[in-house]
N, C-alpha and C positions, 0 to 999 in steps of 0.2 A: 672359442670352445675352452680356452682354458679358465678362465672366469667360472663356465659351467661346472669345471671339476674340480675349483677350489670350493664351489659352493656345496657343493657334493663333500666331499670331505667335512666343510663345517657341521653340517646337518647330522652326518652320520653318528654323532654321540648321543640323536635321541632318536634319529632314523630305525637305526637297529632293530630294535625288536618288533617294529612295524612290514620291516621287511620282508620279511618270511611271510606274510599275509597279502603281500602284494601279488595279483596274478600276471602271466606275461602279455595279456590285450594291448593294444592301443588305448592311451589314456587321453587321445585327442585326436580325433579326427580331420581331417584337413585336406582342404580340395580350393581349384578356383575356378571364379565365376567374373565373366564380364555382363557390360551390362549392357551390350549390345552384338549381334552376330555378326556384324560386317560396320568394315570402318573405313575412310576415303584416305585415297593417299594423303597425307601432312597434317592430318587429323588428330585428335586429343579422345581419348578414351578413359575409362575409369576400371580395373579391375580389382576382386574382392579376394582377399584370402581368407576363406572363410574356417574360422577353428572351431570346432561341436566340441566341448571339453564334458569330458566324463563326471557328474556329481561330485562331491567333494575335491573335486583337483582343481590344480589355477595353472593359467599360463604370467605370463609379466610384461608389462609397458614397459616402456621406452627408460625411465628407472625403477627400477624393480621393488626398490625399498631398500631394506636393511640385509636383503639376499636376496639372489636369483639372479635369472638373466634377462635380457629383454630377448625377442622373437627375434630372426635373422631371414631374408628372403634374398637368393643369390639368383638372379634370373640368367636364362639361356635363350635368348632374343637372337632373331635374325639380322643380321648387318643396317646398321642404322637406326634402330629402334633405342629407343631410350627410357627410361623407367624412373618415375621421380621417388620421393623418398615415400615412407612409408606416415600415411596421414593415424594418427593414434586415437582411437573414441579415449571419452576420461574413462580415468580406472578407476579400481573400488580399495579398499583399505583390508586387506586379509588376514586376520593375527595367526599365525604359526609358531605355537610355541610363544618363547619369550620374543619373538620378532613380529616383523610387521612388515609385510612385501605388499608392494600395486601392482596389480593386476587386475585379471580375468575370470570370471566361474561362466559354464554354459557356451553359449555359440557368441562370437563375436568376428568382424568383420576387420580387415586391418586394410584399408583403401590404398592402392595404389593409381596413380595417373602414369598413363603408357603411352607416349607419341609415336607416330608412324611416321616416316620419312617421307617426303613430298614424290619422290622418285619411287615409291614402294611398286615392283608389279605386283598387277590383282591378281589372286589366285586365294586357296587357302593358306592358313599360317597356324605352327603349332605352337603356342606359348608354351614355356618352362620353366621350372621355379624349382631349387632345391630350399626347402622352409629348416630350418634346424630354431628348436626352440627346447624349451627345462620345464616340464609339469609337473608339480608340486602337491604332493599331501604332506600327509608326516614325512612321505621321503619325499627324494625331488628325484627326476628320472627325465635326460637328455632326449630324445627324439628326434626323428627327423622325417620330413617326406618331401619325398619326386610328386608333383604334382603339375598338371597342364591342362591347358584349355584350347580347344580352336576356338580361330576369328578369318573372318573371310576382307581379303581388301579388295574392296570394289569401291569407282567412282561415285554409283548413284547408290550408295550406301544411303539409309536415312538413320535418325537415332531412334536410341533404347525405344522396345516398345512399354506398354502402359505397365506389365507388371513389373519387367526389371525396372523402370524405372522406379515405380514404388519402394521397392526393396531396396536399393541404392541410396534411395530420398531418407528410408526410414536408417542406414548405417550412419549416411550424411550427419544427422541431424544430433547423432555420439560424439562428432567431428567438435573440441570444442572452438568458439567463436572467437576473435579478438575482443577484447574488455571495449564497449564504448566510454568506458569513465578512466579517470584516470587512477593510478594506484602508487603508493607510498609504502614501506617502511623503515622500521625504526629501530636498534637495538638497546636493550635494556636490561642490562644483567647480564642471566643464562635465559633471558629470554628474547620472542620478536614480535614487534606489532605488523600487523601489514592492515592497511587501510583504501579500501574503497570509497572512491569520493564520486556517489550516488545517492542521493536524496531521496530516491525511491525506494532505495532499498534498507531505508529505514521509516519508510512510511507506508504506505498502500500494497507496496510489492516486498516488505518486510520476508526475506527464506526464514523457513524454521529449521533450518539446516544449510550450514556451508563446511566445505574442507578444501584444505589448500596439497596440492601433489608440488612441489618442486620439480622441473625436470632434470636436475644434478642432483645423484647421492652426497650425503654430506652437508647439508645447509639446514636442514632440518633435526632433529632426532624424531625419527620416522614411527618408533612405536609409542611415543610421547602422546596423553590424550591434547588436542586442540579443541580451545573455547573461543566463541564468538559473541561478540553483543553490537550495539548500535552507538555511533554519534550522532550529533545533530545535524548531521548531514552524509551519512553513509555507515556503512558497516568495517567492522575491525575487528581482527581475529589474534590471538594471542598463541604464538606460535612455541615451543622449544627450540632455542637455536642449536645448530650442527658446529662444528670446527670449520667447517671451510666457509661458516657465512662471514664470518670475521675479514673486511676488507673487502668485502667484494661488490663491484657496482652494482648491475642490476641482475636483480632475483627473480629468475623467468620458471611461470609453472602453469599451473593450470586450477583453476577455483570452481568448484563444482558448487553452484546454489541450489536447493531442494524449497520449492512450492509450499503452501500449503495444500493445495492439491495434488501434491507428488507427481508433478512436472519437473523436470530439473533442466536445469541452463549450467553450461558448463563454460569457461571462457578462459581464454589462455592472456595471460598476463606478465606485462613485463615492470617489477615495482624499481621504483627510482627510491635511494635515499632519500626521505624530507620527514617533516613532524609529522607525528599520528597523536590523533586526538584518543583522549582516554572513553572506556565504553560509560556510557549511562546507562546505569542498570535501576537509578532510582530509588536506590539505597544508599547509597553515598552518603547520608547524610544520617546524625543518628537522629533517635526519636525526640530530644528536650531540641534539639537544631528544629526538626521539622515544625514541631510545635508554636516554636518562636516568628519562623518566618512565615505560618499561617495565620497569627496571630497579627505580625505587623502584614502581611499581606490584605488581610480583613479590616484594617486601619485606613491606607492604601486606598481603600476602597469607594469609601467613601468619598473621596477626591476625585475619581477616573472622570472623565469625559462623558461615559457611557451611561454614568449613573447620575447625568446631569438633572434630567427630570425628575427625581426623588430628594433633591437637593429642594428644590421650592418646598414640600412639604416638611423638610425637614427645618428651613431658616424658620419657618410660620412658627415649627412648633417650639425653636430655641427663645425666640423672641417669647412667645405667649410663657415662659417660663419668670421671665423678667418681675420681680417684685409678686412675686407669688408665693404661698406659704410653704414654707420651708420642708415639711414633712410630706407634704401633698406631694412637693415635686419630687422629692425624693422616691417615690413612691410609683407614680409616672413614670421615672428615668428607669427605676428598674423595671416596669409595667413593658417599656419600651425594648430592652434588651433581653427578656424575655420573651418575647416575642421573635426576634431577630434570632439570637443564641436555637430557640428549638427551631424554627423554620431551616438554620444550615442544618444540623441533626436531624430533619427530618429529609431533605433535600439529600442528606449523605447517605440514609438509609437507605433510601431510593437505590440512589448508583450503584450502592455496593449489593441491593438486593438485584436488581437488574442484570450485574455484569457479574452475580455467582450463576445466574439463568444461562451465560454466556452471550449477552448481547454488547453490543463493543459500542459503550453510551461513557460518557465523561461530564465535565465539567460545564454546564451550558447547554445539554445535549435536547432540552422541550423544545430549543428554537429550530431544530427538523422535524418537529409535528405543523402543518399547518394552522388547524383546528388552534392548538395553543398561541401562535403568534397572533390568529386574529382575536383572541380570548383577551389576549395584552395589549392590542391596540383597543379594546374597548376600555380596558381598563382604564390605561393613560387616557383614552378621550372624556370617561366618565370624571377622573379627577382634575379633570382641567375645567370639567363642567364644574364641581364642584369650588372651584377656587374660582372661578368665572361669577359667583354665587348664584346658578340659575338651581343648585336646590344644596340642601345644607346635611351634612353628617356629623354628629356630637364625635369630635375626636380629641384632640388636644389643644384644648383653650388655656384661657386665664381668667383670673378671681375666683370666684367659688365655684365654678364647672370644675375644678381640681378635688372640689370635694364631692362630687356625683361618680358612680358606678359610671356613667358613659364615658367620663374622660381618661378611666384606667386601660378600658375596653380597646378606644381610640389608640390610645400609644400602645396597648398590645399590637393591635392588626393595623398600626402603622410601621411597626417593626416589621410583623411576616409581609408586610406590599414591599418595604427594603428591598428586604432580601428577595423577592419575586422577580423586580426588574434588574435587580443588580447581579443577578444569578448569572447572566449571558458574557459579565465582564470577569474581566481576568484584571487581575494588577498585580505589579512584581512579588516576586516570591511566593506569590500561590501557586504558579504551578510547581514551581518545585515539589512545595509541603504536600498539594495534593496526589501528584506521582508518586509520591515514598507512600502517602498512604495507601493507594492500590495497591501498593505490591507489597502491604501488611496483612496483617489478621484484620476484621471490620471493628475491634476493638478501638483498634490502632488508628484505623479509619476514622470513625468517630470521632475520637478525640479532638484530629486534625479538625474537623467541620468543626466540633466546638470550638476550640481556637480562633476559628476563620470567624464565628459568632461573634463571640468577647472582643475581639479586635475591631470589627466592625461598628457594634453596638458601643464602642468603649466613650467616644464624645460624649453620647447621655447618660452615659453615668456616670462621668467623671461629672457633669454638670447637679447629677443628683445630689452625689456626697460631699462634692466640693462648693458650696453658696459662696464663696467668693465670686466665683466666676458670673452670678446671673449680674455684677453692678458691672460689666463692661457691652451687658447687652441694653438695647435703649426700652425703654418704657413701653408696654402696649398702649395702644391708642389708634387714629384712625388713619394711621399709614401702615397700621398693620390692611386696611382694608385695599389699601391702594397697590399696596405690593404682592397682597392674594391677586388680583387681576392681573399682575404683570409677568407673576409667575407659573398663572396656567399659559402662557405661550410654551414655552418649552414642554410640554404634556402634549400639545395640541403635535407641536414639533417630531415629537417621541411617535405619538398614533400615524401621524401619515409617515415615518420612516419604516416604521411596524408593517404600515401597508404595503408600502413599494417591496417589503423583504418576501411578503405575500404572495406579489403578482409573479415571485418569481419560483415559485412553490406550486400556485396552483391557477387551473386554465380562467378565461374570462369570465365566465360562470362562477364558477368560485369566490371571484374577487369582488362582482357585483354583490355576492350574496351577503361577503365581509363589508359593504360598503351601506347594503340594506339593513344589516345588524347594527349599524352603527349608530343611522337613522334612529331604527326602533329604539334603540338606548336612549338619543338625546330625545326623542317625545318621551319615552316611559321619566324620565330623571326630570322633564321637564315638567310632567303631568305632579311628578310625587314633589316638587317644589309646590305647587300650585297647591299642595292638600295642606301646606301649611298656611296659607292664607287662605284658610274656611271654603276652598273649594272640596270640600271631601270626597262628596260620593261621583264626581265627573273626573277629578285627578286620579282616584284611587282605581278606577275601571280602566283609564287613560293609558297608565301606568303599567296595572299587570296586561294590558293588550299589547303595550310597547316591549316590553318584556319577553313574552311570547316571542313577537317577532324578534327581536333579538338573539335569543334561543335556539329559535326555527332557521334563522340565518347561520348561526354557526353550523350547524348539524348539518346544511348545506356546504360548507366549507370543508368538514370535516368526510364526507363523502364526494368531494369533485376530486378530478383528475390532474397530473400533472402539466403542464402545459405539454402541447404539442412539439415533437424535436423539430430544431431547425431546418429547415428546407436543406441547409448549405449552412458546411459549417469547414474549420481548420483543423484537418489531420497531419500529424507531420511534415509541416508548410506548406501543404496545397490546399485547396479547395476538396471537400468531401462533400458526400451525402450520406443517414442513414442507410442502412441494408436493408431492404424489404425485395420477395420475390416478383413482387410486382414492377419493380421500379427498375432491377436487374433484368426482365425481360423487356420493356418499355426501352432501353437502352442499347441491349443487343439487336431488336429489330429495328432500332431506328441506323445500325450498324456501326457504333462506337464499339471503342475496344473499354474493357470492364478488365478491371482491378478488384479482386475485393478481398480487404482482410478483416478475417475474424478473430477482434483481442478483447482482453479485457484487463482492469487498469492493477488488479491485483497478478496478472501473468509477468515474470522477470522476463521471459524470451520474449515478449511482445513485447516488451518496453529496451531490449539488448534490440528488437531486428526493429526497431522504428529509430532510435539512433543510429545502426549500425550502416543502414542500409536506406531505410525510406527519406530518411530526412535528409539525405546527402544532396547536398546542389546539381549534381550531374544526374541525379533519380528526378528530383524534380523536374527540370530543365526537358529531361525526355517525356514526361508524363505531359508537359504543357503543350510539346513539337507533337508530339502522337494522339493530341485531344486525349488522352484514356484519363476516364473516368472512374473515381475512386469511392468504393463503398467500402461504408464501415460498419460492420457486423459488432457491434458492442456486446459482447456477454457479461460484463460487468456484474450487471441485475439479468436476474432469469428471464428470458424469451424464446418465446415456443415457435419460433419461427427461426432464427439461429440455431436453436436445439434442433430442427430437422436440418437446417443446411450442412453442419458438422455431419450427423449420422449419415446423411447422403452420401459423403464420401468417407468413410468410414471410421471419424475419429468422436472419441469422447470429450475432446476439450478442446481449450483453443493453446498456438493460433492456427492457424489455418491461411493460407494464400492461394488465388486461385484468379488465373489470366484468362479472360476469354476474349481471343483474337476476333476480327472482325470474320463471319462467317464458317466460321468453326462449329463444329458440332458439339462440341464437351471445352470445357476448363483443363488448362494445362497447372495440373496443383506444383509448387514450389516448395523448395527444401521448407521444413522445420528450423533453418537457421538460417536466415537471410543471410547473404552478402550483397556490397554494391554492386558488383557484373555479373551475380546468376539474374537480379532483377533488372539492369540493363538488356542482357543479353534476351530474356524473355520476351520484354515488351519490343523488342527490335528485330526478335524472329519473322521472317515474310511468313 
């Protein structure tokens, strides 16, 4: 109490004038609540201290902030009973004034666990609790209350029924979790890093909101704004340090992460001294930096592995430069990077026009349309056809085809196929240049894609304007014919990888129809070779019917289905299966025990209670001894069959747990925040 009435004192130089407007009510309400009426002797119980806080007031956690006090709960228990410590939901960040306290607004629960004595006699029992706590507006005002509950001790006591149980699950779930990752900081300055090293939670399950509580005053400066950003492998938050963080081991608090769905995960954590990595914000770096490393990144490029197939078209067309007229090829080379240069500018405008729609598409991002990848396995099969010479395209030759309108044509739309297939590869330093430009103006944006152009394109033109370099290429001639054959392997190579990336995209049907398109292609390219040896009017009919189907085939791809989900597949090292209501009654009546959780890959607490708790060797181990069987309710993507299992039992999101014993009427649902022994404990209940 005296803490209480130094704090009182601090306040009171802006208290004051507020005072007088204060009425004398109750500014917090306060009763308790168990969550069960009768409890067996040596038995473990849960009781709530429930505070109703009046509008504008706050009560205070465990450190209050920069003032206040925490809550106090003195119990009046009967011989032998014992009362553990008080379990604290996270708090919230409250400014008063120039300060800044944790706490409470509205009703909040403060959990206590209460043991009975193995010796207890049954009969009734009165619990008692003097609560003394400091509610807080402009003024702050001490409080206290007598509160009590009965509990009856009997032997065949059973537990909480369904709705105290609800209500307890729902306090629980404020409770925060221990960190499954591990945590670091670091000090720098007048400042602190702290570092979560979670992968997830700079990726999928990215919070658009964290904050760190300390549980000691002093380690922090508590009314100081906190910023967060992401590493490459976790998130880090940039603290103000306190006077007592100086020298001290570990820094125990509690980190509240915020959803994008305004879910929140709260997790109590304890950081060890070590390195924290600095945030990636993706501006790091200035714009003449960015420019350069997109430039040599688009360089780069042309070398990758992935862009191995565009590499045969491109030796054909350095060689065909060989002793050829100077201004022509000159001409060509820029014909060529022009082509290449607008295709990333138009490829960027795309992205950037896409992700102002708010679609969350990047670098590579055609190769998750189906439709498009089997568009690209035609492609590359088409020009394999074409170097195969089963029919011919005026592109970039040698001798006077440099002086025809077809061969400027050619190295134009041999630059935009470049860039087509080489769009899905990455090479060093583009992502970098690419990141800074997202997170610019589309000015900015652009520019990077031109860069990424000019780098790319830069071989032919440096071969345009510099004629030194065609006398270190050999003479065309007739190995140029021999190595167009050897070079549509790698095409052919390209088309069936294109396919296998297909079958895993979309059902058999689909893949057939990509494989009938493919057909159609080589008779249509087969027919339109044929029209150049005076077969006209049977090649040219041949051709547009191959076409057609070609066409008709994609459209087919483009409308099939994903493949069908695995029968059986690996959830947090067991054995799973999709969730469907069919398959969950199929299983109950066959009378196996049913597990099923409902996550999805963007939820943080699905991803905190599948480490925390599911994936633990002794959860395992019991799931395999108990046969129970495990469904996974993915909400990931939308499903109208998830979406009523949630509403069934009353929740809007996920995750969800829910145990159905063998012969059991109903699912026994589980905390909002897994631990290893509530899920032990459940799957083991007779």
């Amino acid at each position: 109490m005296c803490r209480i009435l130094l704090v009182v004192l601090a306040l009171l130089t802006f208290a004051v004038p507020a005072a007088a407007q204060v009425d004398q009510l109750p500014k917090n309400h306060v009763r308790l609540l168990t969550d069960r009426d009768g409890v067996r002797p040596g038995g473990t119980f849960t009781v709530a201290v429930e505070q109703d806080i009046r509008p504008g007031w706050h009560t205070y956690w465990i450190n209050p902030g920069d003032a206040g006090a925490a809550t106090e709960v003195h119990w009046t228990l009967p011989p032998g009973w014992k009362a553990g410590a008080i379990e604290w939901p996270y708090p919230h960040r409250l400014p008063v004034g120039p300060l800044m306290d944790y706490g409470y607004e509205g009703k909040v629960w403060l959990l206590v666990d209460l043991t009975v004595p193995a010796d207890a006699v049954p009969g009734s029992v009165e619990l008692k609790a003097l609560v003394q706590y400091l509610v807080c507006r402009e003024v702050c005002i001490p409080e206290d209350a007598n509160v009590s509950a009965p509990v009856v001790v009997d032997p065949a006591a059973s537990g909480p029924d369904a709705v105290a149980a609800a209500d307890f699950a729902a306090a629980r779930a404020r409770i925060p979790a221990p960190s499954p990752w591990p945590v670091r900081y670091a000090l720098n300055g007048d400042y602190a890093g702290l570092f979560v090293q979670a992968p997830a939670l700079a990726g999928v399950a990215k919070p658009v909101d964290a904050q760190f509580f300390p549980v000691r005053s002093g380690l922090v400066a508590d009314a100081a704004p906190q910023s967060f950003g992401f590493a490459a492998d976790g998130l880090v938050m940039r603290l103000s340090r306190g006077a007592r963080l100086a020298g001290l081991g570990l820094l125990d608090g509690v980190l509240v992460l915020t959803s994008a769905d305004n879910s929140v995960q709260a997790l109590t954590v304890s950081a060890r001294p070590g390195p924290v990595p600095e945030i990636r914000t993706g501006s790091e770096i200035s714009f003449a930096l960015a420019l350069a490393f997109a430039f040599l990144g688009g360089l780069i490029l042309n070398i990758m592995p992935c862009v191995l197939p565009i590499l045969a078209m491109k030796a054909l067309a350095l060689a065909g430069h060989a002793g050829a007229d100077r201004r022509h090829a000159r001409v060509e080379s820029f014909s060529y990077s022009a082509g290449a240069v607008l295709s990333f500018v138009v490829f960027g405008l795309v992205i950037v026009a896409l992700r102002a729609w708010g679609a969350a598409v990047g670098w590579g991002f055609q190769l998750q349309q189906p439709v498009v990848v089997a568009a690209f396995a035609l492609l590359m099969f088409a020009v394999g056809l074409n170097l195969s010479g089963v029919f011919e395209v005026q592109a970039i030759s040698t001798g006077d085809a440099l002086a025809r309108r077809g061969g400027l044509l050619g190295a134009f739309f041999t630059g935009v196929l470049a860039v087509a297939v080489a769009a899905p590869c990455t090479a060093p330093f583009m992502a970098t240049a690419i990141g800074y430009g997202f997170t610019q103006t589309p000015a900015v944006a652009l520019a990077v894609f031109v860069a990424l152009g000019l780098g790319f394109a830069l071989p032919f033109l440096l071969l345009g304007v510099w004629p030194a370099l065609h006398r270190v290429l050999p003479k065309p001639g007739l190995w140029m014919k021999r190595l167009k054959q050897i070079l549509a392997l790698p095409m052919y190579g390209a088309a069936a990888w294109l396919i296998w990336v297909l079958s895993q995209q979309v059902d058999r049907a689909g893949l057939i129809a990509a494989l009938a398109a493919m057909v159609a292609l080589g008779v249509a390219l087969a027919a339109w070779g044929a029209t150049r040896m005076r077969l006209r009017a049977a090649g040219m009919v041949a051709a547009l019917v191959g076409l057609a189907g070609a066409a008709y085939g994609l459209s087919l791809v483009a409308a099939a289905p994903a493949p069908a989900a695995a029968a059986e597949t690996v959830y947090a090292g067991m054995k799973s299966e999709p969730y469907t209501p069919a398959r969950l009654e199929a299983l109950r009546k066959a009378g196996r025990p049913v597990f099923v959780d409902a996550t999805a890959s963007w939820c943080i607490t699905c991803l905190v209670n599948e480490e925390a708790a599911l994936s633990r060797p002794a959860v395992r181990a019991a799931f395999a001894e108990r046969k129970v069987a495990l469904l996974v309710a993915d909400w990931t993507n939308r499903n109208a069959e998830i979406t009523a299992l949630l509403e069934a039992h009353g929740r809007s999101g996920v995750p969800l747990y829910l145990y159905y014993a063998p012969g059991a009427s109903g699912p026994k649902t589980l905390p909002q925040i897994l631990t290893e022994g509530e899920v032990l404990k459940t799957i083991s209940a007779p």
